[in-house]
N, CA, C and O atoms as a printed pandas DataFrame, in Angstrom:
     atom_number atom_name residue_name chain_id  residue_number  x_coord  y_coord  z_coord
0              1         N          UNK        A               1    9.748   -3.624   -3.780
1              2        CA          UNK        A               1    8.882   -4.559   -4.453
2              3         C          UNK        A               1    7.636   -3.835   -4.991
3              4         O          UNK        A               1    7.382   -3.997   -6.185
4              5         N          UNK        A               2    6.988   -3.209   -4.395
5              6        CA          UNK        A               2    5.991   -2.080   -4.545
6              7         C          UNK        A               2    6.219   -1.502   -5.598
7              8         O          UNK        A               2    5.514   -1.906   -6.523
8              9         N          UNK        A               3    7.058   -0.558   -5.894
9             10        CA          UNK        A               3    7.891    0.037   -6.610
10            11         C          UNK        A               3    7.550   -0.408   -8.063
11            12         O          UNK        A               3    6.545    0.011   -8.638
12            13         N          UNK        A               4    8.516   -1.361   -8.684
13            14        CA          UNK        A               4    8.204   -2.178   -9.590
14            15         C          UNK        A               4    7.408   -3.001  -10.083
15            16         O          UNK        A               4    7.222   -3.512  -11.187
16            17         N          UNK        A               5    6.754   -3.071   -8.604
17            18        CA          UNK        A               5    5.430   -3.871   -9.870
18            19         C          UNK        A               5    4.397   -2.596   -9.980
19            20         O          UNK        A               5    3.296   -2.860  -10.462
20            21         N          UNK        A               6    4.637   -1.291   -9.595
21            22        CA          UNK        A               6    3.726   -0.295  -10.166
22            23         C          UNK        A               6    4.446   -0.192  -11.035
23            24         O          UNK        A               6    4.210   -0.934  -11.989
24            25         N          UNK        A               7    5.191    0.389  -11.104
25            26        CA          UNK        A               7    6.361    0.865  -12.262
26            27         C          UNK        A               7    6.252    0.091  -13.747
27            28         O          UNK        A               7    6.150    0.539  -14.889
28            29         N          UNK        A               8    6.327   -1.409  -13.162
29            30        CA          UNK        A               8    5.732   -2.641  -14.225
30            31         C          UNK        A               8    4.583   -2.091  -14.971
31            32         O          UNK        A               8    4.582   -1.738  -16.150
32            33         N          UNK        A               9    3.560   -2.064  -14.090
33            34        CA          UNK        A               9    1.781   -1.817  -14.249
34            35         C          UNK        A               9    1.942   -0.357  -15.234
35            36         O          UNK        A               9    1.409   -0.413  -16.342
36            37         N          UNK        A              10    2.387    0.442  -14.996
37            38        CA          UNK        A              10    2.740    1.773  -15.715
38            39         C          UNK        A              10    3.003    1.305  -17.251
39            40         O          UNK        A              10    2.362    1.476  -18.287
40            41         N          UNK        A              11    4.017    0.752  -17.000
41            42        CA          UNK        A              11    4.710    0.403  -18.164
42            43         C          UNK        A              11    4.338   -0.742  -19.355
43            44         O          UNK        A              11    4.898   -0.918  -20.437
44            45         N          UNK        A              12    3.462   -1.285  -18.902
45            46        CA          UNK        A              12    2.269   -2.521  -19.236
46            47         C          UNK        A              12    1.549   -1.087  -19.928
47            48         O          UNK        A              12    2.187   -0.801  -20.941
48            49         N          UNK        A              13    0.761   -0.407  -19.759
49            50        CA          UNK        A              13   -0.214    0.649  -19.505
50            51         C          UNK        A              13    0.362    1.236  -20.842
51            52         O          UNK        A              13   -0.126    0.959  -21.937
52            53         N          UNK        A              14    0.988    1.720  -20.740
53            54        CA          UNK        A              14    1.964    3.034  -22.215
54            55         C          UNK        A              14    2.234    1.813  -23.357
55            56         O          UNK        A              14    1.786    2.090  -24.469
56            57         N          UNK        A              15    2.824    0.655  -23.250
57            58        CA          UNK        A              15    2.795   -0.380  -24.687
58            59         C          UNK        A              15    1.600   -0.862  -24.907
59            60         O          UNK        A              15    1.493   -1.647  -25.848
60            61         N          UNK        A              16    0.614   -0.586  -24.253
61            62        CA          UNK        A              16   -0.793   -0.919  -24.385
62            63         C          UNK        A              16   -1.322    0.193  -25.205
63            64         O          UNK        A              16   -2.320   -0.090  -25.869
64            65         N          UNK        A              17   -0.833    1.476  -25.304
65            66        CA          UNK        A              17   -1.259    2.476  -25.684
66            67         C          UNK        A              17   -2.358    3.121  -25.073
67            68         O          UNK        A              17   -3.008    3.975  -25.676
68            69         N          UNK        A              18   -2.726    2.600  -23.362
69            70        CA          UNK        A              18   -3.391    3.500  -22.632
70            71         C          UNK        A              18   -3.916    4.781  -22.594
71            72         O          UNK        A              18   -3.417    5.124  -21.522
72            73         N          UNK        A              19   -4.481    5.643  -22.922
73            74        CA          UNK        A              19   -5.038    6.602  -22.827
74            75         C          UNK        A              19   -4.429    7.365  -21.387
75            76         O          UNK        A              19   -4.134    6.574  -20.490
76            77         N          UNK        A              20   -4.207    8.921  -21.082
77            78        CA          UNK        A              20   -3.414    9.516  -20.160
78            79         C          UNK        A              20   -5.043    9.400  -19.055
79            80         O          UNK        A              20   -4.734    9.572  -17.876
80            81         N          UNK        A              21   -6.112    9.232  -19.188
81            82        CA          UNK        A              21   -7.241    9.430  -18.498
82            83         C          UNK        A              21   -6.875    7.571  -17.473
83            84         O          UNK        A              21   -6.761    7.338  -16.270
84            85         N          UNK        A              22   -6.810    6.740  -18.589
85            86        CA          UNK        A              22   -6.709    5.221  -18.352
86            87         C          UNK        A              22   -5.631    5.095  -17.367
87            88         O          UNK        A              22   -6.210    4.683  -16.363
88            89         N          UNK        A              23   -4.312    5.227  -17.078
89            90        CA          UNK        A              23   -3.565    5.800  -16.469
90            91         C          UNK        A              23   -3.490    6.348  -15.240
91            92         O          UNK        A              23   -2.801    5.794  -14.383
92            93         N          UNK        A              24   -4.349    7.793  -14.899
93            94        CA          UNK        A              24   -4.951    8.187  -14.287
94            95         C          UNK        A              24   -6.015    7.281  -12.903
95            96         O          UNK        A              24   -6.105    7.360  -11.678
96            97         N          UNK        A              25   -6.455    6.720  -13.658
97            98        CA          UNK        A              25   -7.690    6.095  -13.188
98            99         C          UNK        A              25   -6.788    5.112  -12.353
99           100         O          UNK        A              25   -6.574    5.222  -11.146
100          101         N          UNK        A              26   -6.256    4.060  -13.246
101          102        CA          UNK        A              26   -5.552    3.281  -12.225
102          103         C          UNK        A              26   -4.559    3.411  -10.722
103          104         O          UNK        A              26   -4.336    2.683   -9.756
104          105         N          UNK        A              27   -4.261    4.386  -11.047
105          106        CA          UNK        A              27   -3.436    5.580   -9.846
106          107         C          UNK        A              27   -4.453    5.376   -9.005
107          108         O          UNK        A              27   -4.287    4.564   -8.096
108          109         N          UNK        A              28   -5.617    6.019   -9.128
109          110        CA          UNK        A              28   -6.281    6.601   -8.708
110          111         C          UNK        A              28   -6.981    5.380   -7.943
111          112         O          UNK        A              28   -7.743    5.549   -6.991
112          113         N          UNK        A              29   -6.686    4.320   -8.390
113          114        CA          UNK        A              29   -7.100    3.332   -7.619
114          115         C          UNK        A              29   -6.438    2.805   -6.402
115          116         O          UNK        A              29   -6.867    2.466   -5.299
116          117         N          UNK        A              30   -5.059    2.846   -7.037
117          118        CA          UNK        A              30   -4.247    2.384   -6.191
118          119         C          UNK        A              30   -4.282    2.484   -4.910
119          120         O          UNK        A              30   -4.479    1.753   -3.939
120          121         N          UNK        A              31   -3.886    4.282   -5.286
121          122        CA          UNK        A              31   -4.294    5.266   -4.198
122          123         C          UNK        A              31   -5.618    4.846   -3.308
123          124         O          UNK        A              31   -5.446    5.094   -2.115
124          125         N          UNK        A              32   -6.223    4.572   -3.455
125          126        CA          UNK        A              32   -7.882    4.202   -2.823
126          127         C          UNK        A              32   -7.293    2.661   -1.737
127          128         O          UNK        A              32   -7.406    2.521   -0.519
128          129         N          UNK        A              33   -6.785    1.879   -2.583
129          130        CA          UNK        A              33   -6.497    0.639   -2.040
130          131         C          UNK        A              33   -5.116    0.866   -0.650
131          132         O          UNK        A              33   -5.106    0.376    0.479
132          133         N          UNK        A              34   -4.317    1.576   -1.165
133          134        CA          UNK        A              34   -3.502    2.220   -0.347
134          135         C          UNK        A              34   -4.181    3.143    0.945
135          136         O          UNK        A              34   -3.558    3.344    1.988
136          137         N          UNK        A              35   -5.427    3.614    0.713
137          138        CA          UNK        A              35   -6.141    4.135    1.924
138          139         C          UNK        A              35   -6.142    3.916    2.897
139          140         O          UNK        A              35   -6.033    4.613    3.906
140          141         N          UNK        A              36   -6.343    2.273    2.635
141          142        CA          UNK        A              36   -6.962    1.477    3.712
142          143         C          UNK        A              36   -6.267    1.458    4.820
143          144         O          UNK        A              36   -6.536    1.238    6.001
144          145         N          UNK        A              37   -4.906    1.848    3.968
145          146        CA          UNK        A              37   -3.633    1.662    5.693
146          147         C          UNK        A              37   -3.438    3.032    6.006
147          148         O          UNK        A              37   -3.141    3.243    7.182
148          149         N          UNK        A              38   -3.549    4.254    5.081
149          150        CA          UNK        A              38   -3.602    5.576    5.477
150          151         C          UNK        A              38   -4.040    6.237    6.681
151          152         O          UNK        A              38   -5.005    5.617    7.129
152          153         N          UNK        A              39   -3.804    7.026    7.249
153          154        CA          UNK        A              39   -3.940    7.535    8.883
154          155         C          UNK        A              39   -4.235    8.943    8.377
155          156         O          UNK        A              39   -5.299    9.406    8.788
156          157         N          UNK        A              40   -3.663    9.559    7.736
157          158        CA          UNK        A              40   -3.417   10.822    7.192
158          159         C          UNK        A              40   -4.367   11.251    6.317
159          160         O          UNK        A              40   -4.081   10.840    5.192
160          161         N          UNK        A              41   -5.762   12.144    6.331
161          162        CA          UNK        A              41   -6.128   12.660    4.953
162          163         C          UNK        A              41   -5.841   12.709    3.650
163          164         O          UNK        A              41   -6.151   12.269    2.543
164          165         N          UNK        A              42   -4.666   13.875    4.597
165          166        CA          UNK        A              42   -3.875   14.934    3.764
166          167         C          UNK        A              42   -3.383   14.387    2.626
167          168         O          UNK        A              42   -3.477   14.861    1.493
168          169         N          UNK        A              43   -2.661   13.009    3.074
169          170        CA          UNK        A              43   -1.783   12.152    2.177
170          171         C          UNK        A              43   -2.671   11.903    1.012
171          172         O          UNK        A              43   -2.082   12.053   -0.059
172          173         N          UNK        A              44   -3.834   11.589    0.923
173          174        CA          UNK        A              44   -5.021   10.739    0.308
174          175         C          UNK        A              44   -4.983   12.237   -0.888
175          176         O          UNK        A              44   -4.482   12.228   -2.012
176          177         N          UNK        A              45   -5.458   13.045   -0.416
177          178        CA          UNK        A              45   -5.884   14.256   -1.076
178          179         C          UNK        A              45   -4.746   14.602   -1.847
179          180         O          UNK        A              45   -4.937   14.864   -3.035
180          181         N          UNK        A              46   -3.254   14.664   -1.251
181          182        CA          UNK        A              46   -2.540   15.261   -2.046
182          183         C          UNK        A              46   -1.994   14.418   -3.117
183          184         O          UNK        A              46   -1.515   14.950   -4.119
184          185         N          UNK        A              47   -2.036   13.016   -2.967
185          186        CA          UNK        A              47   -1.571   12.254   -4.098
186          187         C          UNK        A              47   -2.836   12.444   -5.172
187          188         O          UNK        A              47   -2.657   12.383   -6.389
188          189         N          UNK        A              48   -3.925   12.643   -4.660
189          190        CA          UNK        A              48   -5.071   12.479   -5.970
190          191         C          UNK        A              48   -4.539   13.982   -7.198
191          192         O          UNK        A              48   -4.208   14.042   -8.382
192          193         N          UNK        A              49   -4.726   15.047   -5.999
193          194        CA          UNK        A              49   -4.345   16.299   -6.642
194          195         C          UNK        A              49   -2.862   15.765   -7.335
195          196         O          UNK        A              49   -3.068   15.692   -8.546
196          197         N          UNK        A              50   -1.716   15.440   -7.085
197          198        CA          UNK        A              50   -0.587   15.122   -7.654
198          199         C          UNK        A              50   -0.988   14.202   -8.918
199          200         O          UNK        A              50   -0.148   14.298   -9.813
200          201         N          UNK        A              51   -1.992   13.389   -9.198
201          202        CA          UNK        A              51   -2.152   12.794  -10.415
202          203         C          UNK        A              51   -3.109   13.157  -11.070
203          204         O          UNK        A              51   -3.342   12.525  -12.101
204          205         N          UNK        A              52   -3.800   14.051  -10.781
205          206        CA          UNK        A              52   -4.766   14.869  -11.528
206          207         C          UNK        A              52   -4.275   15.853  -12.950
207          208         O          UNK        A              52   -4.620   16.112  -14.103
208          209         N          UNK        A              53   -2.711   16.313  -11.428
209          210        CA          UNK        A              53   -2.339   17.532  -12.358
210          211         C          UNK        A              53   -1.179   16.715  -13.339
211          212         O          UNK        A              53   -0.732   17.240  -14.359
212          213         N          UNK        A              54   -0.848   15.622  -12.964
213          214        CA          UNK        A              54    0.085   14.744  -13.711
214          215         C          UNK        A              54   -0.078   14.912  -15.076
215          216         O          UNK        A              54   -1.177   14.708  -15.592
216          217         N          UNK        A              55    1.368   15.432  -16.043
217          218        CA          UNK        A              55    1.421   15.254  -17.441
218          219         C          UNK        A              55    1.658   14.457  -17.929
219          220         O          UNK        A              55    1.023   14.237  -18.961
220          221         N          UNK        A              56    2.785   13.444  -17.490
221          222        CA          UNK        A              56    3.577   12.328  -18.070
222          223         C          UNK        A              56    3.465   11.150  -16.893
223          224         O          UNK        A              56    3.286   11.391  -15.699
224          225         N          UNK        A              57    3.573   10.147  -17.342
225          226        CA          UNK        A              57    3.571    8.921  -16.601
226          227         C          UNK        A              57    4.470    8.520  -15.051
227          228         O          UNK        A              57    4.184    7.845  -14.062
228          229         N          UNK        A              58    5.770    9.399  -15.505
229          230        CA          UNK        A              58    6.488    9.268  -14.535
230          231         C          UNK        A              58    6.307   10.152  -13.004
231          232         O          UNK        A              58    6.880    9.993  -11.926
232          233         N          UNK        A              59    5.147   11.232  -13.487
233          234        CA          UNK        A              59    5.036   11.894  -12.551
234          235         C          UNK        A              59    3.972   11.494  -11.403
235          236         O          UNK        A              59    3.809   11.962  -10.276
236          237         N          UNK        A              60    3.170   10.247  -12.242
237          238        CA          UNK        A              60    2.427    9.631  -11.674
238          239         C          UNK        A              60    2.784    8.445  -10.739
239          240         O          UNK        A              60    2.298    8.021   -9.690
240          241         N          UNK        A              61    3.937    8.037  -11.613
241          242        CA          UNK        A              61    4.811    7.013  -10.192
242          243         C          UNK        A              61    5.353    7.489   -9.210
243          244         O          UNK        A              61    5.534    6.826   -8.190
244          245         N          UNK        A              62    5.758    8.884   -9.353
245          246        CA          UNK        A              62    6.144    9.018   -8.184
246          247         C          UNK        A              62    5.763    9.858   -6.953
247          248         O          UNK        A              62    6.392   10.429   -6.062
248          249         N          UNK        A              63    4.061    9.643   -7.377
249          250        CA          UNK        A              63    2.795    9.960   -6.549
250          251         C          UNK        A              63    3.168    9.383   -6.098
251          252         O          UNK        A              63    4.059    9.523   -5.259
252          253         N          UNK        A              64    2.528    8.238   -6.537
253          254        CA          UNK        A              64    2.265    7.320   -5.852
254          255         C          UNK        A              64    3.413    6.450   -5.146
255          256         O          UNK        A              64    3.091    5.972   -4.058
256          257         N          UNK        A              65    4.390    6.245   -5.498
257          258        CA          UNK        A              65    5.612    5.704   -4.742
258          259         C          UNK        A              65    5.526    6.652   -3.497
259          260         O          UNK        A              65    5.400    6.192   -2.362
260          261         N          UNK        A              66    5.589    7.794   -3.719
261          262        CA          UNK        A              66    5.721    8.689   -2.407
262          263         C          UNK        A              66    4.629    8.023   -1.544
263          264         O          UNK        A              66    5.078    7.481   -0.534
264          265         N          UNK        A              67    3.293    7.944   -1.719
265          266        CA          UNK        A              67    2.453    7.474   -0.848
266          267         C          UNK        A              67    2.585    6.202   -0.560
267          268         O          UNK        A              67    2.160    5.767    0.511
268          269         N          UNK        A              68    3.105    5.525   -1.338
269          270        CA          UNK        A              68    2.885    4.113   -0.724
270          271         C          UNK        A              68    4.451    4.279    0.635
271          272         O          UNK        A              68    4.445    3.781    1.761
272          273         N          UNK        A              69    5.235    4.849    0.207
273          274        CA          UNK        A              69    6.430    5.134    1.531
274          275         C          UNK        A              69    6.047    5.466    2.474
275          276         O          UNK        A              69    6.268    4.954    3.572
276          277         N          UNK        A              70    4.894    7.097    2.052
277          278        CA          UNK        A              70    4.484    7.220    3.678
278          279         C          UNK        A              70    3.600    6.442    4.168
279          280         O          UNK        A              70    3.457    6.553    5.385
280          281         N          UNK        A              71    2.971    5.712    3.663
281          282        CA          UNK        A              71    1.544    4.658    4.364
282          283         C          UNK        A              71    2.392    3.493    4.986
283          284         O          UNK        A              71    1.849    2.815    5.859
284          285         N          UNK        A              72    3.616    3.218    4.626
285          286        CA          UNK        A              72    4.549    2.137    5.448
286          287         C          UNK        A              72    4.949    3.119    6.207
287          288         O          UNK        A              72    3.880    3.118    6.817
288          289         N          UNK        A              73    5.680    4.168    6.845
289          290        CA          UNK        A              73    5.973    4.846    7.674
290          291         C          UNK        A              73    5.064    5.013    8.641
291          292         O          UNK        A              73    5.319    4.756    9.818
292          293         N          UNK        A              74    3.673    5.555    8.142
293          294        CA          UNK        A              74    2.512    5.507    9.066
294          295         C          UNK        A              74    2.147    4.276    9.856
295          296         O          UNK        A              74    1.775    4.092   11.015
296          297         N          UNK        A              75    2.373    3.536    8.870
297          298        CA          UNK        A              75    1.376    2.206    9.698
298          299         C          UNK        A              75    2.490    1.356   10.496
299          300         O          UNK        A              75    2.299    0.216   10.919
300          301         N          UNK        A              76    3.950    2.254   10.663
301          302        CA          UNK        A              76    5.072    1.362   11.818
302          303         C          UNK        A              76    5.106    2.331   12.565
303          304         O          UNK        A              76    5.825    2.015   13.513
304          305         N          UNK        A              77    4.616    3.672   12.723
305          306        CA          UNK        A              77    4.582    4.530   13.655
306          307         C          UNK        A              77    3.683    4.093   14.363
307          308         O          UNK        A              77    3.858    4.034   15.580
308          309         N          UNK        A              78    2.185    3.569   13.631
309          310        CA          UNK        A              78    1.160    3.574   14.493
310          311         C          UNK        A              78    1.024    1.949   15.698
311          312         O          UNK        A              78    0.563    1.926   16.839
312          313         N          UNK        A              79    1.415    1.174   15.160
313          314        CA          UNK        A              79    1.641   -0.101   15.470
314          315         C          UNK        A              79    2.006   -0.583   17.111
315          316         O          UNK        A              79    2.995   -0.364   17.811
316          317         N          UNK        A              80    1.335   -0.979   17.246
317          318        CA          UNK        A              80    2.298   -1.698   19.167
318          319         C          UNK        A              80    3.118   -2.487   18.642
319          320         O          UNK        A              80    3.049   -2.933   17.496
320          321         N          UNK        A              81    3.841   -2.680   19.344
321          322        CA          UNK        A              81    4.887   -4.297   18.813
322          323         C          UNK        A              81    4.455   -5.057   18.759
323          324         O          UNK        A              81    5.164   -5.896   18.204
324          325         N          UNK        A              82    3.109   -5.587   19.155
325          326        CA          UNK        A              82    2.422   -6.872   19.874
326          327         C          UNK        A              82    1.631   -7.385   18.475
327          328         O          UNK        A              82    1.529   -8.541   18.064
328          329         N          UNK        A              83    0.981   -5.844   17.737
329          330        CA          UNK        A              83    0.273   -6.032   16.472
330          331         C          UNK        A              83    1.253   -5.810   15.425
331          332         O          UNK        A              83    0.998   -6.380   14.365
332          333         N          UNK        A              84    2.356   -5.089   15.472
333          334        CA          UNK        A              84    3.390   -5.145   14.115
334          335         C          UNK        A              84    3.930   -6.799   14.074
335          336         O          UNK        A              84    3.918   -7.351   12.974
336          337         N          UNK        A              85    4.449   -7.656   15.405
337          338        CA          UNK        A              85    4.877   -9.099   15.837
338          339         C          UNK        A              85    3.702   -9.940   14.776
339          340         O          UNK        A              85    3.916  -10.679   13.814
340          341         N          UNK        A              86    2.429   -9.491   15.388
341          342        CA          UNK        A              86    1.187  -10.333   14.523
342          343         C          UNK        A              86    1.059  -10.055   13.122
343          344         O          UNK        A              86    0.500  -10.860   12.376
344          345         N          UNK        A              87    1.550   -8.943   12.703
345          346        CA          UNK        A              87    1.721   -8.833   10.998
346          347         C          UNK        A              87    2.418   -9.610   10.758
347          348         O          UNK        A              87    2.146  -10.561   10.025
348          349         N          UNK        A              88    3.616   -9.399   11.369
349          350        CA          UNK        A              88    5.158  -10.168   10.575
350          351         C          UNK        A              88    4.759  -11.863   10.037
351          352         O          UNK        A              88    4.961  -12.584    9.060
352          353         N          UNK        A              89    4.011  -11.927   11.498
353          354        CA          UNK        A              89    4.284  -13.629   11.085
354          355         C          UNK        A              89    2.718  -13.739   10.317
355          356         O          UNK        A              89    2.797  -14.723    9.582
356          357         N          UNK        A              90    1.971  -13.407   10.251
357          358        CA          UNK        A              90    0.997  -13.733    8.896
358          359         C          UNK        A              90    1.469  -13.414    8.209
359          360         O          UNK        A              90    1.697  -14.437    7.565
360          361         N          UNK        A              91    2.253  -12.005    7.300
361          362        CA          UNK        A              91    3.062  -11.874    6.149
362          363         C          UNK        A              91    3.895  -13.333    5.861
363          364         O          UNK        A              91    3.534  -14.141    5.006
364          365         N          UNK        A              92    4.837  -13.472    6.564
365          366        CA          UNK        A              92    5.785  -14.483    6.289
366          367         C          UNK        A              92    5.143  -15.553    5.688
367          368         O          UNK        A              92    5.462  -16.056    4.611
368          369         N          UNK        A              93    3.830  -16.036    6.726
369          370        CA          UNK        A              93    3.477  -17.097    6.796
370          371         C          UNK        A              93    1.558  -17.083    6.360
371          372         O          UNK        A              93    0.746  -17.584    7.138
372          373         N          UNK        A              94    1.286  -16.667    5.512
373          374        CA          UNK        A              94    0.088  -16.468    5.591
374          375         C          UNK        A              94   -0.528  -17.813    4.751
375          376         O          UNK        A              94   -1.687  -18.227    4.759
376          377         N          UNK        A              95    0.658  -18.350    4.018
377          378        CA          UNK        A              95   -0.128  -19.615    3.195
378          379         C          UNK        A              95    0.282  -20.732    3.898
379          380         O          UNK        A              95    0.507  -21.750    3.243
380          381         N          UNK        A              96    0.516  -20.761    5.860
381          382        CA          UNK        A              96    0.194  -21.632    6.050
382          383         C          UNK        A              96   -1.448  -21.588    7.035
383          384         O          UNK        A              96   -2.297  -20.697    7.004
384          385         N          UNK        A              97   -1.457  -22.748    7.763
385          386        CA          UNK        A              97   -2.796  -22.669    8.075
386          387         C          UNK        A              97   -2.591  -21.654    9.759
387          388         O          UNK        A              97   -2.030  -21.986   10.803
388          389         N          UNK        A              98   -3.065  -20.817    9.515
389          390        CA          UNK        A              98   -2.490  -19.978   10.599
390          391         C          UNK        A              98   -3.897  -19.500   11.453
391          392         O          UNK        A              98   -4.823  -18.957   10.850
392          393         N          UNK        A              99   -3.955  -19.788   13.054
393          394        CA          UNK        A              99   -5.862  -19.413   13.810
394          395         C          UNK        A              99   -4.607  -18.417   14.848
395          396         O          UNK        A              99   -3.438  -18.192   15.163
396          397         N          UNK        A             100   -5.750  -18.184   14.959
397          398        CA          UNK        A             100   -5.614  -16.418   16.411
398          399         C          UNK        A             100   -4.766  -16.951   17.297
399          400         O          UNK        A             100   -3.757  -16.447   17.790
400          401         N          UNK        A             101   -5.390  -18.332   17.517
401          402        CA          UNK        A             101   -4.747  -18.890   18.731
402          403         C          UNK        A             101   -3.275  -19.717   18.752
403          404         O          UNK        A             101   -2.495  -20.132   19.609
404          405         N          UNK        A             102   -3.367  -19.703   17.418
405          406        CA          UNK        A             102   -1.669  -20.398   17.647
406          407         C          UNK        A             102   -0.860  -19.050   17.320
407          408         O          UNK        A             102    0.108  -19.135   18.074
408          409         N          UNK        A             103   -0.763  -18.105   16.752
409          410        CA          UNK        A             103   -0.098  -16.690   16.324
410          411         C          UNK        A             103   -0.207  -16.138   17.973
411          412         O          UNK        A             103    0.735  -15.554   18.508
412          413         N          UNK        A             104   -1.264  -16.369   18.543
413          414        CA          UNK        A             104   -1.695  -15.841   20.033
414          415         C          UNK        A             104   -0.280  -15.984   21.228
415          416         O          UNK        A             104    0.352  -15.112   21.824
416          417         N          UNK        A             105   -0.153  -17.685   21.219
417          418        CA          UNK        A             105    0.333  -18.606   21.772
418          419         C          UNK        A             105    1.967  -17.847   21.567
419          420         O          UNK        A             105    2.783  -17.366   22.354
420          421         N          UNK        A             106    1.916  -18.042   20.080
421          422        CA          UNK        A             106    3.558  -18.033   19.577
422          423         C          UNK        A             106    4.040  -16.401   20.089
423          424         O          UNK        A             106    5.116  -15.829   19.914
424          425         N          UNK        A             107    3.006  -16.011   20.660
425          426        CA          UNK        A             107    3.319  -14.593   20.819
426          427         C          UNK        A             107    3.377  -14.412   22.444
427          428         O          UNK        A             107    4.022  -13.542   23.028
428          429         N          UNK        A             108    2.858  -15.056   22.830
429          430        CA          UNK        A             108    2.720  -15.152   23.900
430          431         C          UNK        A             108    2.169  -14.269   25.034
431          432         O          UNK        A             108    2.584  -13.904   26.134
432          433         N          UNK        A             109    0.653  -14.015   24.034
433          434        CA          UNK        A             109   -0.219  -13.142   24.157
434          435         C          UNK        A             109   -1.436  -14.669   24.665
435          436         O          UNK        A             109   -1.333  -15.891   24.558
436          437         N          UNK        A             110   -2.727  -13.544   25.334
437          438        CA          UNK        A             110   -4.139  -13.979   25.313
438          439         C          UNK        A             110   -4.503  -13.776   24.083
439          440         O          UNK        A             110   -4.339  -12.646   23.623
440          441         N          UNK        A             111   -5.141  -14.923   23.175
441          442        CA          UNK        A             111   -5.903  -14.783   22.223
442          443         C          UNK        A             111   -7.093  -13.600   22.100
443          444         O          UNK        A             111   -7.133  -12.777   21.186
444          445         N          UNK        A             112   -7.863  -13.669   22.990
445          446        CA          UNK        A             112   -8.659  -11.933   23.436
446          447         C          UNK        A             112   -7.977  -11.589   23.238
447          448         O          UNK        A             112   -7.912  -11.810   22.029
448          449         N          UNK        A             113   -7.076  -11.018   23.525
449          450        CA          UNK        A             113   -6.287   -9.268   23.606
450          451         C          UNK        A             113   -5.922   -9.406   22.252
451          452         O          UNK        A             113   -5.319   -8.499   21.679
């Protein structure tokens, strides 16, 4: 899903007649927003350098595709079950009305913890 709607965004970007800097930049955002779940520096640094040196568009997707794979790899390595359990069901369910304490309950956790 990721995938394609960058891929989309790319491709929006080039029939727009984007500029290779314009392009760039947006990566470059991504990348930033993608941080947030990052664990890894390294990762951060080497996708920037990977779209810096980027010639063509495609080389820029698949910066960034690469990073967005490892930042899901990272963030199920890093995870207890208890907090990956508490993702799942706000993902699923985040447009309903969802408090600590019923996700708590359904988990069958202390709301503290």
């Amino acid at each position: 899903m990721f995938k394609e709607w960058f891929v989309a965004q790319t491709k929006w970007l080039e029939n727009a007649n984007a500029s290779d800097i314009l392009v760039c930049q947006f990566a470059l955002v991504v990348v930033l927003v993608l941080n947030e779940k990052l664990l890894k520096s390294e990762t951060k640094t080497k996708a920037i350098a990977a779209i810096n040196k980027a010639t063509v568009v495609s080389e820029i997707e698949r910066a960034i595709i690469k990073v967005f794979q490892e930042t899901n790899t990272v963030e199920q390595r890093h995870l207890t079950a208890n907090v990956a359990a508490m993702c799942q069901i706000v993902e699923k369910r985040y447009a309903e009305p969802l408090s600590l304490g019923s996700v708590a309950q359904e988990l069958h956790l202390n709301a503290v913890y």
